[in-house]
C-alpha atoms as one frame of an Amber mdcrd trajectory, in Angstrom:
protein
   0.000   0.000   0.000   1.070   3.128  -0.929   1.999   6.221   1.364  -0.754
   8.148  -0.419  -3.088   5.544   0.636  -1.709   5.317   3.986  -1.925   9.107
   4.796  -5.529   8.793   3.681  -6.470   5.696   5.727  -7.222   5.362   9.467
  -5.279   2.740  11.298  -8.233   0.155  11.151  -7.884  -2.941  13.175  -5.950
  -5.949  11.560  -9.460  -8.374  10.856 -11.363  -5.255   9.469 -10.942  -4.739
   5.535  -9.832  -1.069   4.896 -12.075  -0.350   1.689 -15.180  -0.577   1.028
 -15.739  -1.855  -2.670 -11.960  -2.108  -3.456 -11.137   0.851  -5.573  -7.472
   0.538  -6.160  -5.739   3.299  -8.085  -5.007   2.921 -11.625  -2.632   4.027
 -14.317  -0.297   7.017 -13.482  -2.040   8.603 -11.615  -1.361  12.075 -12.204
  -4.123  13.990 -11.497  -5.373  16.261  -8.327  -7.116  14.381  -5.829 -10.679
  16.460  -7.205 -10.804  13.928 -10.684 -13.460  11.463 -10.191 -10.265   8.837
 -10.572  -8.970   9.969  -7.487 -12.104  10.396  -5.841 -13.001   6.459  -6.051
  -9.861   5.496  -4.713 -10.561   7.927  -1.517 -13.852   7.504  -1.006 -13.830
   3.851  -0.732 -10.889   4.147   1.824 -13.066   3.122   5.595 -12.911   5.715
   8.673 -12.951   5.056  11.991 -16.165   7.511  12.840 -17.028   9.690  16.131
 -20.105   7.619  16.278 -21.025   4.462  15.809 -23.979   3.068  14.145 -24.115
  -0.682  13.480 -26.978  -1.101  11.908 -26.676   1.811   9.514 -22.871   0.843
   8.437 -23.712  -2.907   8.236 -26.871  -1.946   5.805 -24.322  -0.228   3.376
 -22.488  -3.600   3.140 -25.257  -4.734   0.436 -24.933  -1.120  -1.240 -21.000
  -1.873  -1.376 -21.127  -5.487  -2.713 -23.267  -4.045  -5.270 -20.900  -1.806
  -7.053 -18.283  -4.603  -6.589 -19.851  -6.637  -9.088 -20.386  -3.744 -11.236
 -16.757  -3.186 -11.602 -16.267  -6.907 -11.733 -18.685  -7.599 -15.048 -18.786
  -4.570 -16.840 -15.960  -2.625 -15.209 -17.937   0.500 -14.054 -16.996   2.326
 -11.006 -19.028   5.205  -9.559 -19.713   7.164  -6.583 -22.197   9.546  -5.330
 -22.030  12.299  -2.397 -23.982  15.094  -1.468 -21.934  18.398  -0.205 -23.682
  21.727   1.956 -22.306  24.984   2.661 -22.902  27.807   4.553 -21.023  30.885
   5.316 -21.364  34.330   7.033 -19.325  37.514   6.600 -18.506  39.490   9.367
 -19.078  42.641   7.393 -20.745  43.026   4.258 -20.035  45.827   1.423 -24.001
  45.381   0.504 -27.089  43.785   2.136 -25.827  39.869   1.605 -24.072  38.749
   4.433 -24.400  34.949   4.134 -24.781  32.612   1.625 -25.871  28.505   1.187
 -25.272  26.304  -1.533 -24.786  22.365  -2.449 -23.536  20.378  -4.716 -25.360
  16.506  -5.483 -22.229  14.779  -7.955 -22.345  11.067  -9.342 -19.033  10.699
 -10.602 -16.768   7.627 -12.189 -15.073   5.413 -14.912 -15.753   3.193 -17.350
 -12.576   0.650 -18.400 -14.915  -1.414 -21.488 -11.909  -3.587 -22.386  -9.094
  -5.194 -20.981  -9.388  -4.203 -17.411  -6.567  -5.767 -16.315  -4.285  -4.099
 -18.565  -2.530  -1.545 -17.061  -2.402  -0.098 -20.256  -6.406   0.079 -20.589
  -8.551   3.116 -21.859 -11.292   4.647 -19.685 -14.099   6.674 -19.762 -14.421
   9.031 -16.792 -17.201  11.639 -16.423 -18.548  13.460 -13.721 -22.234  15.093
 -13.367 -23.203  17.574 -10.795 -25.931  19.556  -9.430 -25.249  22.442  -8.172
 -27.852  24.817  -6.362 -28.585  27.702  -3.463 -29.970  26.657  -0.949 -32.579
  29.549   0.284 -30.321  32.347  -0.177 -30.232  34.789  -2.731 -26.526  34.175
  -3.683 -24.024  31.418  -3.428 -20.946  30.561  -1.639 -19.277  31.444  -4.432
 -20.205  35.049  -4.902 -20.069  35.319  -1.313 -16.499  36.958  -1.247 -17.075
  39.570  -3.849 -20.319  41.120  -1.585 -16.829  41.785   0.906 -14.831  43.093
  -2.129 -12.574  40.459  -1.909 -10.690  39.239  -4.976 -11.518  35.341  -4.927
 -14.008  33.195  -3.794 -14.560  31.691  -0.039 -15.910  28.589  -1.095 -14.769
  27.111  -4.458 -16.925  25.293  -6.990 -20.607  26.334  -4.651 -21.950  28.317
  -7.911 -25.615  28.290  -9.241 -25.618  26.628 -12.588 -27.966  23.541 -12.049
 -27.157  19.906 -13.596 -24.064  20.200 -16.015 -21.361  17.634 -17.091 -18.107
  18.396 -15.397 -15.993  15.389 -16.555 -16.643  13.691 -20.008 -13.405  12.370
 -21.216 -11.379   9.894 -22.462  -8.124   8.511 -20.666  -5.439   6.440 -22.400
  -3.149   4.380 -20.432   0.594   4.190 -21.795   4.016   2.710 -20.824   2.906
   0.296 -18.952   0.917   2.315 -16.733   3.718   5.176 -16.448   1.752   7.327
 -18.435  -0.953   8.393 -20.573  -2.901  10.889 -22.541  -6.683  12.178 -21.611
  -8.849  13.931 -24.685 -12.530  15.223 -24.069 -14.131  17.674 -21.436 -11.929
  18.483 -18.132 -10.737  21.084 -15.489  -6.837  21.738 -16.536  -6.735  22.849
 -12.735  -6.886  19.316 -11.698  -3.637  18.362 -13.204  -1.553  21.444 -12.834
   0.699  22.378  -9.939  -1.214  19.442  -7.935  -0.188  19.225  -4.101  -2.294
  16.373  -2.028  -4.030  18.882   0.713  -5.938  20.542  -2.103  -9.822  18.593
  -1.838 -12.898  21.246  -2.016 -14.673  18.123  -0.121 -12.349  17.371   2.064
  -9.873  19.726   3.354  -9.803  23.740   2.769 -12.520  25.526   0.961 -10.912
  29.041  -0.239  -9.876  29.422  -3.723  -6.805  30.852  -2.751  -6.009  28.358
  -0.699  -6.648  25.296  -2.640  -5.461  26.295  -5.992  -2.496  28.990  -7.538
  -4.459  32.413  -8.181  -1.495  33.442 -10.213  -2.289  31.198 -12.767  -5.072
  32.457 -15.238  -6.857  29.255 -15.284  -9.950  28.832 -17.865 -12.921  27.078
 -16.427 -13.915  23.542 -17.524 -13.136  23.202 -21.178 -12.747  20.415 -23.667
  -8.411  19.911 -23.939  -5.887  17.473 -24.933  -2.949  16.547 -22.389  -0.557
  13.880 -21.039   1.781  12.756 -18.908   4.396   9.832 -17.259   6.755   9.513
 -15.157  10.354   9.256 -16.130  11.700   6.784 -13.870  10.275   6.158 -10.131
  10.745   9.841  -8.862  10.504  12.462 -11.886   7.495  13.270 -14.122   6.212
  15.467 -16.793   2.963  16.599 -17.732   0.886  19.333 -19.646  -2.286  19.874
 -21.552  -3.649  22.236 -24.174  -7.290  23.538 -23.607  -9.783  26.059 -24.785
  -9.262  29.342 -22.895 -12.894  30.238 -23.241 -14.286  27.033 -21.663 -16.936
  27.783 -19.181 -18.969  25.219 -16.506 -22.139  25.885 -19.082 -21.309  25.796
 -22.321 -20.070  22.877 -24.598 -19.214  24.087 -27.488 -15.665  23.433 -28.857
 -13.925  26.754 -29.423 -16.799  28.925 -29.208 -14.912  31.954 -29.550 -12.045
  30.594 -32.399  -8.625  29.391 -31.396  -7.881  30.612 -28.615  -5.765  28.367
 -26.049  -4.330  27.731 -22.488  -1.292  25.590 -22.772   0.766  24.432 -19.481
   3.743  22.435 -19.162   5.321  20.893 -15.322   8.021  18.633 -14.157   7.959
  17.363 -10.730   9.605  15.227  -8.398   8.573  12.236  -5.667  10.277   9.938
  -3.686   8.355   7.456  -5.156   5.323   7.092  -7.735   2.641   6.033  -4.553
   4.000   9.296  -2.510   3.040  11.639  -5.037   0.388  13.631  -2.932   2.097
  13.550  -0.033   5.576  14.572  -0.680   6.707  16.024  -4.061   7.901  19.444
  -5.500   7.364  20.772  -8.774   7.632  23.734 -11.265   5.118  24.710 -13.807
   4.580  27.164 -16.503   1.627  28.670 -18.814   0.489  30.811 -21.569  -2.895
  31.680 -22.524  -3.792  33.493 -25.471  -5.336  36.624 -26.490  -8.707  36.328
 -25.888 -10.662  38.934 -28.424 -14.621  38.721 -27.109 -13.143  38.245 -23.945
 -11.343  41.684 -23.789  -8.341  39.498 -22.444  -4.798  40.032 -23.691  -2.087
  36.993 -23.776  -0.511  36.539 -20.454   1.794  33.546 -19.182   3.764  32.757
 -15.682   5.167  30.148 -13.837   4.687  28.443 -10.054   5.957  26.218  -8.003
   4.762  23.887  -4.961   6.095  21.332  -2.635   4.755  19.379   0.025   6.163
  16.878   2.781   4.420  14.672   4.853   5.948  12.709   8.282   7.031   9.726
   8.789   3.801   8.810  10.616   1.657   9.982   8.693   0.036  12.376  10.294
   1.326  15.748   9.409   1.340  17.146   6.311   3.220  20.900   4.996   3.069
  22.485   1.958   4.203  25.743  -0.138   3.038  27.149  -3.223   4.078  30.434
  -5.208   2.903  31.716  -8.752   3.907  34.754 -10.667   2.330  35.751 -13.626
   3.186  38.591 -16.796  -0.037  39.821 -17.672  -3.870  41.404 -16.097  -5.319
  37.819 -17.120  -5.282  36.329 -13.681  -6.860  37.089 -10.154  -3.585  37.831
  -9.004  -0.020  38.778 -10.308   1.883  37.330  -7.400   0.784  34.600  -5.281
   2.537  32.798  -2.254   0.619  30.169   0.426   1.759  28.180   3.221   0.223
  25.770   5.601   0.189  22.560   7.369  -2.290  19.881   7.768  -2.815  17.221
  10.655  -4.589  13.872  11.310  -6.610  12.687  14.673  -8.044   9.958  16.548
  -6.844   7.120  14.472  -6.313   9.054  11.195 -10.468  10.253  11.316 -10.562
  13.575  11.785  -7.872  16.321   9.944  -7.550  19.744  11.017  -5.682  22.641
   8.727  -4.399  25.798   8.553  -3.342  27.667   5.443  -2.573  31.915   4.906
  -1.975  33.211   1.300  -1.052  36.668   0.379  -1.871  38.195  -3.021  -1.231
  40.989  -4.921  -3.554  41.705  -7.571  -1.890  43.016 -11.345  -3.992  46.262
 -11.305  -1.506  48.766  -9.751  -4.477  50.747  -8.182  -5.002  48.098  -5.731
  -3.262  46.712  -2.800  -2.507  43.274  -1.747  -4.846  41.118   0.206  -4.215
  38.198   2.885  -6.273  35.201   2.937  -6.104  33.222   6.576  -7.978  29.503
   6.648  -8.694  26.962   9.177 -10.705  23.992   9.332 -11.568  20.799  11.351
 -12.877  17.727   9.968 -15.150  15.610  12.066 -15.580  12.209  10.802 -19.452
  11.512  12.800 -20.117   8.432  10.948 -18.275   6.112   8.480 -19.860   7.933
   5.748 -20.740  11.643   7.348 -18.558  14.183   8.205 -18.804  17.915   9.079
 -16.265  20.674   8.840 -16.238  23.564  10.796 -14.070  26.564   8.567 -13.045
  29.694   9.684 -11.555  32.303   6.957 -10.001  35.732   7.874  -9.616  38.196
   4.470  -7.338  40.741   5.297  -6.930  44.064   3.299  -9.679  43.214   0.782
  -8.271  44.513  -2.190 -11.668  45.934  -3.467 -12.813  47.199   0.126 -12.301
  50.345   0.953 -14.123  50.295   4.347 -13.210  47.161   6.141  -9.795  46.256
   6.974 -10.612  42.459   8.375 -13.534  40.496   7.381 -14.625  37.002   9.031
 -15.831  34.447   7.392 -17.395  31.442   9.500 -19.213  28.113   7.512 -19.926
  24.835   7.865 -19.526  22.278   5.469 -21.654  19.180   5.470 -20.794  15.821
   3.489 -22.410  12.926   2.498 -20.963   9.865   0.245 -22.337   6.751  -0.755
């Protein structure tokens, strides 16, 4: 087993089986631990809960042979969870102070032939529903109703049922690498550190991804990777800089591209997420309709993880030439930390950020989070976020941002 796996996993007892269905990771395994690949591996991993309930895990144990012979005759894995937010500000540049939203995904991979390959092709898609829930704004426009660059909760938008995921992955090498074609985020395969899960860990934009990077949204892209040896890899994709969460259409406003290229380096192929360093670089085009002139930049990241386990630090930086991203410098640091038996994880992350308009100052992002584990399959994370300086708030110096986050998976 892996040290990815192992940082994951709670230290079950020695007769208990530590997944559920039996997801084990396949191919290279490049990706951020937000692709749906990732997410079946995770998911199926078994916590050791606050609370007990016997009867309600030992019902799931039907539910869980079930999508074991799924996989085993036609080779489909899936997964389904439910995610709720809600946040307040402390101080609000307009009448919306708080916000609610959630997300309902069903998410997985299809492997039609030769399953055993380690070469094999997959389908892997990813379908959400995403909603308010009673308020008259989302989590993610939350930030901006503080004039804060950014959003406090990434991914809680409005935009109903939409296909995230719809693409094609091509094992190569041997399993050391491979290409993926069709309909993805390019955010979930560049400058990827293993604390970075919207479900899971922090919630912050800032915190959880490089704002120095002028990332499209969702958009239909070609890219690859492997890894050169057992400790180095490269990867990069091309994509359509005009992709958005809502609209399909391939190149909608001509040829216009985000291209990004990294090199990285692990230990060893299974430590990946939790201990690696890497540098990265990107150019997007000129975007006409847009209004968007080229820009390009670089970053870097690196995180280590102990030898038990159970703590977890990590660095990022970005710089970027150009007004096309949130910010024009970018540099975060934080730590994470398991507890009681690997179930619970608290963290604690600050970024500071300075935008590239020269009319406005630099802002300070502060985040901190606990993750209960309350059952095998429920958890709930209290998050504090402090925005310092809002760069587009000229009344408030500090601004306090308290949530909850609410998660169910099946």
């Amino acid at each position: 087993m892996s040290k990815s796996q192992v940082f994951a996993q709670n230290e079950e007892p020695a007769e208990r089986q530590l997944t559920k269905v039996g997801y084990e990771g396949r191919g290279a395994n490049l990706g951020s631990p937000n692709t749906p690949t990732r997410l079946l591996v995770e998911e199926d991993i078994r916590t050791e809960p606050l609370l007990r309930f016997p009867e309600i895990d030992d019902s799931m144990e039907g539910w869980y042979d079930f999508k074991s012979r799924i996989d085993d005759r036609h080779g489909l894995r899936f997964g389904i969870d439910y995610t709720a937010w809600y946040q307040h500000l402390s101080d609000s540049l307009t009448d919306e102070n708080w916000a609610a939203s959630g997300i309902l995904r069903a998410y997985g991979e299809w492997t039609p032939f030769n399953r055993q390959d380690r070469n094999a092709g997959r389908l892997v898609f990813k379908l959400d529903n995403r909603h308010k829930i009673g308020s008259d704004i989302t989590i993610a426009n939350l930030g901006g109703e503080a004039g804060y660059i950014g959003q406090t909760g990434v991914l809680f938008n409005d935009i109903g049922w939409q296909v995230i995921d719809f693409n094609w992955q091509q094992g190569l090498g041997n399993g050391s690498g491979g290409i993926i074609a069709g309909r993805f985020d390019p955010m979930d395969y560049l400058a990827v550190l293993g604390y970075a899960n919207p479900w899971t860990s922090f919630s912050n934009l800032s915190t959880l991804l490089n704002p120095a990077v002028a990332f499209p949204d969702v958009s239909w892209g070609l890219g690859g990777g492997t890894w050169l040896g057992d400790n180095w890899y490269v990867k990069g994709s091309i994509n359509d800089a005009n992709g958005t969460l809502t609209n399909y259409q391939w190149l909608r406003d001509g040829s216009e591209f985000f291209k990004w290229g990294e090199v990285g380096w692990s230990p060893g192929r299974g430590e990946r997420y939790t201990t690696n360093i890497h540098l990265g670089v990107w150019h997007v085009d000129e975007r006409e309709e847009a209004g968007l002139d080229s820009a390009s930049g670089f970053t870097v990241g690196a995180n280590w993880t102990s030898g038990d386990q159970r703590w977890m630090y990590f660095a990022r930086a970005g710089w970027a030439d150009g007004d096309a991203s949130l910010m024009e410098k970018s540099y975060t640091l934080g730590f994470m930390r398991k507890f009681r038996r690997n179930a619970d994880l608290l963290g604690l992350a600050v970024n500071w950020g300075e935008p590239p308009q020269d009319e406005l100052e630099a802002q300070t992002t502060g985040e901190f989070f606990y993750r209960l584990q309350l059952a095998e399959n429920l958890a709930i994370t209290p998050n504090i976020q402090l925005l310092k300086d809002p760069a587009l708030n000229e009344e408030d110096d500090s601004v306090w941002v308290t949530g909850l986050r609410i998660r169910l998976t099946l």
